[in-house]
C-alpha positions in Angstrom: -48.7 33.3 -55.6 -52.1 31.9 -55.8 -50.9 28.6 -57.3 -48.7 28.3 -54.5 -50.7 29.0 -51.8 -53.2 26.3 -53.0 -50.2 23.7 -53.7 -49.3 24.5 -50.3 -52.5 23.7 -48.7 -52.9 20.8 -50.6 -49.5 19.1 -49.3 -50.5 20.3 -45.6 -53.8 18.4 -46.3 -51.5 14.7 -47.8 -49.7 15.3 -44.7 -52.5 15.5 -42.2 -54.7 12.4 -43.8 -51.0 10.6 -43.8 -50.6 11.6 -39.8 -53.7 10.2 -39.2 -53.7 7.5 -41.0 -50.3 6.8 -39.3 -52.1 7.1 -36.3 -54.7 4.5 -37.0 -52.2 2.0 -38.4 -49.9 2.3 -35.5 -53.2 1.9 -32.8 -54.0 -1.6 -35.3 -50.6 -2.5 -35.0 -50.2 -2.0 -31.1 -53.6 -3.8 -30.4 -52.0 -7.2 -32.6 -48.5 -7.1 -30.6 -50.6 -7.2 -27.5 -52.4 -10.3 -28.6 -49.5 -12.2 -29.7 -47.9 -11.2 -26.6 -50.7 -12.4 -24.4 -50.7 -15.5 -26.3 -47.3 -16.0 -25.8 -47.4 -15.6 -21.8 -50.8 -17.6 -22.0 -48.8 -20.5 -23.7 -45.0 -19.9 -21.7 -47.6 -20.0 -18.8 -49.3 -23.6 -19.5 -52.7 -21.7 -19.7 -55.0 -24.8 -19.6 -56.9 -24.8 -23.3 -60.3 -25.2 -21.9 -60.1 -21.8 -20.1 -62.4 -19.5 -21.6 -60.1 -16.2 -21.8 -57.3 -18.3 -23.6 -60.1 -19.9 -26.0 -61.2 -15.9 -26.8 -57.2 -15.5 -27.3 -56.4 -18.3 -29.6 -59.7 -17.4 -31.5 -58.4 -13.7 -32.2 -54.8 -14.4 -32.6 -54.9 -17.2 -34.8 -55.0 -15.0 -38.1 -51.8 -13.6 -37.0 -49.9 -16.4 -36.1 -51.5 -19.2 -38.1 -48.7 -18.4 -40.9 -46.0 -18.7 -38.5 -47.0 -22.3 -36.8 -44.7 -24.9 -37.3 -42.1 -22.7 -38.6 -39.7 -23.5 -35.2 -39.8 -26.1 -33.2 -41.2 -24.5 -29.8 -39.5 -26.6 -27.2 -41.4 -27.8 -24.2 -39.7 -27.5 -20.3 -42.9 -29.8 -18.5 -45.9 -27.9 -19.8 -44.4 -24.7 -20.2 -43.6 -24.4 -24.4 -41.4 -21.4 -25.2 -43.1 -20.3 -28.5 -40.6 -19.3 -31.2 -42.8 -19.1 -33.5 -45.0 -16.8 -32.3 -42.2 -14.5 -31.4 -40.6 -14.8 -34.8 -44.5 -13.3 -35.8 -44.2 -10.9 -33.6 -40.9 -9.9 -35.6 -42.5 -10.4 -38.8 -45.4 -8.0 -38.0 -43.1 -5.2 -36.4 -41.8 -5.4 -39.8 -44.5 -5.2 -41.8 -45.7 -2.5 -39.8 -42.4 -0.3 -40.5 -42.4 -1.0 -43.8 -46.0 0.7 -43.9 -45.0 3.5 -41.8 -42.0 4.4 -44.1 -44.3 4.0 -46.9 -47.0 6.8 -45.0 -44.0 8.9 -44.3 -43.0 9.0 -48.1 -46.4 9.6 -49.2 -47.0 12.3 -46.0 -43.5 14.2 -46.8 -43.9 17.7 -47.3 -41.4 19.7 -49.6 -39.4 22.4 -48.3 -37.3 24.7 -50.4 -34.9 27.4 -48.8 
C-alpha cells in the first residue's frame, strides 16, 4: 500500500511540473503570436520603417520570422504588402507549439485503473 501511495504521489508530482510547465510554454507561445501579429498589421498597415515602435518590432520578431522570408511572394496593393509569409509563420509556430503541448500531455498523463 506504501508502494502505491508513493507511486501515486510521484505521478501527481510529473503531472503538476507538466501543468506548469504547460503553463509557461503556452504564456512563451502567446507572447510570439502577438509579435508576429503586430508585425503583420505594422506591415498590411505601411508602418513607415524609420518609426521607432516598428524598428523595436522588426528587432524582436525577426528570429521568428527570418526562416519564413521569401518563402511567398507577399504581394504589394500601393504600400500596403499582405505578408504571406509571416502568416504561414504564424502557422508554423501554432504548430510547433501543439506538437509540444501533446508532447507535455503524454509526459503529464496520469494512469488510472478501475
Amino acid at each position: 500500500a506504501v508502494r502505491e501511495v508513493v507511486a501515486t504521489d510521484n505521478e501527481i508530482g510529473r503531472s503538476r511540473g507538466a501543468a506548469r510547465a504547460a503553463q509557461i510554454i503556452d504564456y512563451v507561445f502567446f507572447v510570439i503570436y502577438t509579435i508576429i501579429v503586430v508585425a503583420i498589421v505594422l506591415e498590411l498597415a505601411a508602418a513607415r520603417e524609420s518609426n521607432g515602435f516598428k524598428n523595436v518590432i522588426d528587432a524582436i520578431s525577426t528570429p521568428f520570422l527570418a526562416p519564413f522570408r521569401g518563402l511567398f511572394s507577399d504581394p504589394a496593393i500601393g504600400e500596403h504588402r499582405v505578408m504571406f509569409s509571416y502568416l504561414a509563420a504564424l502557422v508554423v509556430w501554432i504548430l510547433v507549439h501543439l506538437g509540444i503541448r501533446g508532447l507535455l500531455r503524454i509526459v503529464g498523463h496520469r494512469k488510472t485503473t478501475l
